[in-house]
C-alpha positions as CSV (number, residue, x, y, z in Angstrom):
1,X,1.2,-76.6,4.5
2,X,1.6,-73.3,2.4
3,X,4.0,-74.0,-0.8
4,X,6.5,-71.6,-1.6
5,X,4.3,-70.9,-4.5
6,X,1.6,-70.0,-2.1
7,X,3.8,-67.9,0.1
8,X,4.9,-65.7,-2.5
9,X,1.4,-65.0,-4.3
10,X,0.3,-64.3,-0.6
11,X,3.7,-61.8,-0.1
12,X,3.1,-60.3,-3.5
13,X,-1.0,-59.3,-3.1
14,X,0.3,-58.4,0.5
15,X,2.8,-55.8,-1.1
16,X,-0.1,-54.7,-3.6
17,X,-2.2,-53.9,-1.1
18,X,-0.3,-51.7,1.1
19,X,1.5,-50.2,-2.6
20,X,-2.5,-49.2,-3.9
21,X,-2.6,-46.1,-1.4
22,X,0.6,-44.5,-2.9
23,X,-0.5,-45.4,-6.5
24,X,-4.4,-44.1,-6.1
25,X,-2.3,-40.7,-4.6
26,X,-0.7,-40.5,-7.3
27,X,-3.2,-40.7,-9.7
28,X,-5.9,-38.4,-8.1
29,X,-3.1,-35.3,-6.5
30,X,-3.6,-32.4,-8.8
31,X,-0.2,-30.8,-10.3
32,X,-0.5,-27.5,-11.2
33,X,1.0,-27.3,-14.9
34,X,4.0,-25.6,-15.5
35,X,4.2,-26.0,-19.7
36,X,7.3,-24.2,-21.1
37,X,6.3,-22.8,-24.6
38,X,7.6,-20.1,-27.6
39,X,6.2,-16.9,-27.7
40,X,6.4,-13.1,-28.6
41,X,7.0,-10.7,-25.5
42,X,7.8,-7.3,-26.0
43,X,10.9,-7.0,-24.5
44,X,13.2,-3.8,-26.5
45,X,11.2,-0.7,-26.4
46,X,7.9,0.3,-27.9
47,X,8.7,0.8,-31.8
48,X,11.0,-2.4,-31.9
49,X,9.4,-6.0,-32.7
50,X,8.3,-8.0,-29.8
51,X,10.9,-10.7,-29.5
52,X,10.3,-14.1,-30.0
53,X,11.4,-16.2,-26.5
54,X,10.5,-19.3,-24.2
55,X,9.0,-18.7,-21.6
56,X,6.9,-21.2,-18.9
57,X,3.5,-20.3,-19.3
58,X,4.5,-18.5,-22.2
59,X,5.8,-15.6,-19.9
60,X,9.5,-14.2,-19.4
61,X,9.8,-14.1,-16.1
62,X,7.7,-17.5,-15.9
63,X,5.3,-17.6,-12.9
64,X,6.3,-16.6,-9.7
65,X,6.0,-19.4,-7.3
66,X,5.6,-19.3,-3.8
67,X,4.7,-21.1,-0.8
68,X,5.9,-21.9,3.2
69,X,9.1,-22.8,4.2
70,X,8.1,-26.4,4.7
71,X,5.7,-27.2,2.2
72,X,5.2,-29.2,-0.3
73,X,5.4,-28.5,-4.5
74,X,4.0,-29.9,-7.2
75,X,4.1,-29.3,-11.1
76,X,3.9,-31.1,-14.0
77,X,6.4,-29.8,-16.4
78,X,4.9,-29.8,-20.4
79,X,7.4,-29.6,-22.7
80,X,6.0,-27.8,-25.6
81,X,9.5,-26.6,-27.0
82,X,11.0,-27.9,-30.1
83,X,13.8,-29.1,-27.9
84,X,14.2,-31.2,-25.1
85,X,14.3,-29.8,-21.4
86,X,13.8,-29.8,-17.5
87,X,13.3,-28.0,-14.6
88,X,16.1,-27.3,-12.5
89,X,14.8,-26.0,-9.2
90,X,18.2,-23.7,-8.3
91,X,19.8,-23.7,-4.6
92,X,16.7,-26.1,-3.0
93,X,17.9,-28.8,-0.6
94,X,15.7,-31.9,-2.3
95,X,16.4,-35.7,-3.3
96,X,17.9,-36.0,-6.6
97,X,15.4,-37.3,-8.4
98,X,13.7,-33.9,-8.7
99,X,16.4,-31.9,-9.0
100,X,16.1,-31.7,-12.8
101,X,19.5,-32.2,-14.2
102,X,19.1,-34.1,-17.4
103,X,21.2,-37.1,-17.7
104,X,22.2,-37.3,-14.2
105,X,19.0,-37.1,-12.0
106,X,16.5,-37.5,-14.7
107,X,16.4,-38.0,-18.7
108,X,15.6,-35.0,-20.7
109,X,11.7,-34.4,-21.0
110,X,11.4,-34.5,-25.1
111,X,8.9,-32.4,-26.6
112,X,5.4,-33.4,-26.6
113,X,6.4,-35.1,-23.0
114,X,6.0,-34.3,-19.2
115,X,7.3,-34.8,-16.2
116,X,6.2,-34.7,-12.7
117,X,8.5,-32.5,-10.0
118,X,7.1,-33.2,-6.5
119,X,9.3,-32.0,-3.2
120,X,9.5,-30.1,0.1
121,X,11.2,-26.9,0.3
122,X,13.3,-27.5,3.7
123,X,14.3,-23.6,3.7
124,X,13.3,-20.3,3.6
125,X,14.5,-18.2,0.8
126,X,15.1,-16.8,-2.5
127,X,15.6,-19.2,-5.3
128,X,14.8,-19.6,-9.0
129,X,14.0,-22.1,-11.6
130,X,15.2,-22.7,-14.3
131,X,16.0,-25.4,-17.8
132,X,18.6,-27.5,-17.0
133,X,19.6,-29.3,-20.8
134,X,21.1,-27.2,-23.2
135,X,21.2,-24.2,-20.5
136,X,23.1,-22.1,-22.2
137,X,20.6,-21.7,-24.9
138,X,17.3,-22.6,-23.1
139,X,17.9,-19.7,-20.0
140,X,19.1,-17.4,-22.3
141,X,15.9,-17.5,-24.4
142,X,13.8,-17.1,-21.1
143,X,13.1,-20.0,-19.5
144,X,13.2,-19.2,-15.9
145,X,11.1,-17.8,-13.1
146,X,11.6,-17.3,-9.2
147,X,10.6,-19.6,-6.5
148,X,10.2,-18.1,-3.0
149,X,10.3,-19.9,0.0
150,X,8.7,-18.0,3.2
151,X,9.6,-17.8,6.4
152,X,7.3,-19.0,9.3
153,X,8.3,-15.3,10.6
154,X,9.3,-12.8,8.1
155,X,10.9,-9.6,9.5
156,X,9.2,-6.4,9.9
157,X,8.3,-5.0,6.2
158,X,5.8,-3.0,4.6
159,X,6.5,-5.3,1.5
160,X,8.7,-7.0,-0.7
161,X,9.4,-6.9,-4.8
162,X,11.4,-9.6,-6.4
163,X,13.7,-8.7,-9.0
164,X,15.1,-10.9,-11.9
165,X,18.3,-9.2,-13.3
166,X,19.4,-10.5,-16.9
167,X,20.7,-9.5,-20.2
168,X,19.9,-9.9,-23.4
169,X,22.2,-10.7,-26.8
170,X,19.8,-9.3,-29.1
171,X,20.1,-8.5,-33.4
172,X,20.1,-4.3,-32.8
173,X,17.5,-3.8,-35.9
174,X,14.9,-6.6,-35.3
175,X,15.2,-7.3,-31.7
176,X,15.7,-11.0,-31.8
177,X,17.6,-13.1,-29.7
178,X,20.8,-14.2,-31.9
179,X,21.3,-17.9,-32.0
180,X,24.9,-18.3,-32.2
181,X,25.2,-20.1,-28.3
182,X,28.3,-22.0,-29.5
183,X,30.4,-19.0,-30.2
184,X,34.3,-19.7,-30.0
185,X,34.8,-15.7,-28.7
186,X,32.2,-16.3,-26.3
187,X,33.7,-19.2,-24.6
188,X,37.2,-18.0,-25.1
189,X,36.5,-15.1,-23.0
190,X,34.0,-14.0,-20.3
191,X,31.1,-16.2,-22.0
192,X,27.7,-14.8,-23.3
193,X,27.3,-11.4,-22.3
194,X,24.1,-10.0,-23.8
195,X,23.8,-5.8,-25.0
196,X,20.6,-5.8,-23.8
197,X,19.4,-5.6,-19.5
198,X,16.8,-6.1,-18.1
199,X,14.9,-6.5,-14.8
200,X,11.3,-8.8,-14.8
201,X,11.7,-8.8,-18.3
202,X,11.6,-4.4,-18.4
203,X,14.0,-2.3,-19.7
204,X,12.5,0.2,-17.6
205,X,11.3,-1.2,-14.6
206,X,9.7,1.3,-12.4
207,X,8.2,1.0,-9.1
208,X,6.1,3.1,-6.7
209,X,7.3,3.6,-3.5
210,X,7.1,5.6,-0.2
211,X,9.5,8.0,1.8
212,X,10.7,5.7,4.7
213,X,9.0,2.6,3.4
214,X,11.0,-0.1,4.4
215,X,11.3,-2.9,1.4
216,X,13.1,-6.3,0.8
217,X,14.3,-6.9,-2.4
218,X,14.8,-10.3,-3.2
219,X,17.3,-10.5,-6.4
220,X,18.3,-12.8,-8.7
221,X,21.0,-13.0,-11.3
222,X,19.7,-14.9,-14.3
223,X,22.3,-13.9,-16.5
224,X,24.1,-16.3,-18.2
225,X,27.5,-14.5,-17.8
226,X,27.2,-11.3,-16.6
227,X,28.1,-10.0,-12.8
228,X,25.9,-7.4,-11.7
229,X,27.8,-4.7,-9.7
230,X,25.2,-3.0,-7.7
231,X,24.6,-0.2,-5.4
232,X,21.5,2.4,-3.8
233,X,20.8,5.9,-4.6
234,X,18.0,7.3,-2.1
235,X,18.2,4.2,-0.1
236,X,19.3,2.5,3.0
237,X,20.2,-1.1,2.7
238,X,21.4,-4.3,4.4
239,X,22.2,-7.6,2.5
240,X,20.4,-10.0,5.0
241,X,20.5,-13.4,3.3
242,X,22.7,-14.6,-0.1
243,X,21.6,-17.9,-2.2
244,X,18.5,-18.3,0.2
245,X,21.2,-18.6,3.2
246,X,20.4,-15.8,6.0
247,X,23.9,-14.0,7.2
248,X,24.4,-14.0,11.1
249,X,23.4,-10.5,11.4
250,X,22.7,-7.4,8.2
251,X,25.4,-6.5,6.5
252,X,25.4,-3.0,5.8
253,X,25.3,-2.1,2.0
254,X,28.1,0.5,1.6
255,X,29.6,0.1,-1.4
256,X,28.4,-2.2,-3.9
257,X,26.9,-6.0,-3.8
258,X,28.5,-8.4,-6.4
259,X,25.8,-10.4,-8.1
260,X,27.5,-13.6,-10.0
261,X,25.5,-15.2,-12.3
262,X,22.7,-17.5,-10.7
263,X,23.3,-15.8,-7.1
264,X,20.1,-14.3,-5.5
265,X,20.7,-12.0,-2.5
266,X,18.1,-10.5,-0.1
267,X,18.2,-6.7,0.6
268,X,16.5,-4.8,3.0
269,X,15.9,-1.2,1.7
270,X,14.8,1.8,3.6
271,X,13.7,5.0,1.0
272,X,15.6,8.0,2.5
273,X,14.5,9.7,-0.9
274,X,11.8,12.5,-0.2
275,X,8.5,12.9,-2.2
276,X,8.6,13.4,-6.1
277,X,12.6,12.2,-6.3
278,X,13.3,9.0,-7.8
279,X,15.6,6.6,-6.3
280,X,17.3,3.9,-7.9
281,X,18.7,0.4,-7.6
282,X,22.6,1.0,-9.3
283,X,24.3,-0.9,-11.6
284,X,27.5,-0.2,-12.6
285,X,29.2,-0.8,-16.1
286,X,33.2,0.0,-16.8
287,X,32.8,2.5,-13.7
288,X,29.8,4.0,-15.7
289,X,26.2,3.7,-13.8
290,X,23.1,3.5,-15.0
291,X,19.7,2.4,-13.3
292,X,18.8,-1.0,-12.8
293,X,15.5,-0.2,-11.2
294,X,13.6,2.9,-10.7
295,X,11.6,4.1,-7.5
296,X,9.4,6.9,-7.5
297,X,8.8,8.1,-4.7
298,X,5.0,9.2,-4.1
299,X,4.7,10.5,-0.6
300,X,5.6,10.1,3.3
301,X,4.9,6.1,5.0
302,X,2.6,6.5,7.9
303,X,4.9,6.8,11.1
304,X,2.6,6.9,14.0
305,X,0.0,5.1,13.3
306,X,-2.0,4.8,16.9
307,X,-1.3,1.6,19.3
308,X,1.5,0.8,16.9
309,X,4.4,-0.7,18.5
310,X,6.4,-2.3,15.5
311,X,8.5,-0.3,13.2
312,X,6.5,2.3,11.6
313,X,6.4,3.4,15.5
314,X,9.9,3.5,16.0
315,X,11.2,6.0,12.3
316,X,13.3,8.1,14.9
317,X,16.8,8.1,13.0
318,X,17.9,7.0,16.4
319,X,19.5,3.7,14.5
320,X,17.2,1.6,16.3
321,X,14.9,1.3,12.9
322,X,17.2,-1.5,11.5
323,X,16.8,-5.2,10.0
324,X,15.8,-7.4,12.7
């Protein structure tokens, strides 16, 4: 008769066994890296030093990540900063254990360390990464990037730009980031607001577009205190999703969209502006504005393109041409 000795060697090789699939996965699925480094980025205008940041990859935004509503991701955080840090994947719907808070779903990844982040994305949207230790500091120097999640059946575009929106407390002679992220005025008040804005890391982010082109414009607030106020000069818009979340039917942009910090919102843009005139994605500062983004406009969109039946066939300012 089996000992209980016996029984448990037997239960334990038995457990092994079925256990060496998930640990030979493991060891042979490729993670793509995602390293988070310091580096020199040219951020303030030509003439100015380039400014020294972190960035993923060594970029500011980091990497643009994108895959199916449904799929799966994978990256292997390296920790190259002189700090310690995660990844805090912002507004996704996954188990704890990857959702990068340090000291509550994971320790902090110390430098010289990694980490492996491997989930599903349940839902399609607009979300962002970002560090998640010492955030204050660590998103303010540039360490974030957005992660878009796409639908199985995106609505009828000729394409789509994603737009970071951020600012900047920068040292007005030398361009670098200043380093005082305790500051009792700061928190006393409305917290770090920077005197420097940007969009994808530009100053001047400019964009080619055409009349009647019909855009979405995924954007993101990575500010660390700063509401964006924001409106559209030579363009029609709707706001058809916020944090990732589609609304039950377009909104019509009238007025202006309130952008808190580490809300994304979805717009769907049509250019109403003709050839050779700029339009502009707004923002407005004490009831002064000033452009966010910059769209030139180049020329017409093709309207009747032959056997088409979608919505370059239908540009009859009929109002049938809207977000659906």
């Amino acid at each position: 008769m089996p000992t209980r000795r016996d029984f448990l060697m037997q239960g334990a090789a038995i457990t092994a066994a079925l256990a060496l699939p998930k640990r030979l996965y493991a060891a042979t699925s490729e993670f793509q890296s995602l390293d988070a480094r310091t580096a020199s980025v040219q951020l303030a205008p030509e003439g100015y030093p380039k400014t020294e940041i972190w960035g993923y990859g060594g970029a500011m935004p980091g990497p643009q990540m994108r895959l199916q509503q449904g799929a799966r991701l994978q990256r292997r955080f390296m920790n190259a900063l002189p700090q310690a840090s995660t990844v805090h994947w912002h507004g996704v719907r996954i188990d704890n254990a990857m959702d990068g808070v340090a000291g509550l779903t994971q320790p902090a990844v110390e430098p010289g360390q990694s980490f492996d982040y491997d989930f599903i994305a349940p839902d399609a949207g607009t979300y962002w990464y970002h560090a998640h230790n010492r955030s204050t500091e660590q998103v303010a120097r540039g360490l974030y990037g957005a992660l878009i999640v796409e639908e199985s059946e995106p609505p009828d575009l000729d394409r789509e730009e994603v737009l970071i929106l951020d600012d900047w407390l920068l040292d007005p002679e030398m361009a670098q980031i200043v380093p005082d992220f305790t500051s009792r005025h700061d928190r006393g008040h409305a917290g770090r607001r920077g005197n420097f804005i940007a969009t994808n890391g530009r100053h001047d982010l400019s964009l080619e577009v055409r009349q009647h082109e019909r855009l979405r414009l995924r954007l993101v607030n990575a500010a660390n205190a700063r509401i964006f106020v924001l409106s559209l000069h030579g363009m029609e818009g709707w706001t058809v999703a916020l944090d990732g979340m589609p609304l039950p039917r377009p909104e019509p942009l009238a007025e202006a969209l309130i952008l808190g910090p580490g809300q994304r919102a979805d717009l769907i843009v049509d250019v109403t502006a003709a050839p050779e005139e700029t339009a502009h994605l707004v923002r407005l500062d004490d009831q002064e504005a000033a452009s966010q983004v910059a769209f030139t406009v180049t020329g017409k969109a093709s309207t009747t393109l032959p056997g088409c039946t979608g919505r370059a066939a239908t540009q009859s300012g009929d109002g049938g041409d809207r977000p659906r």
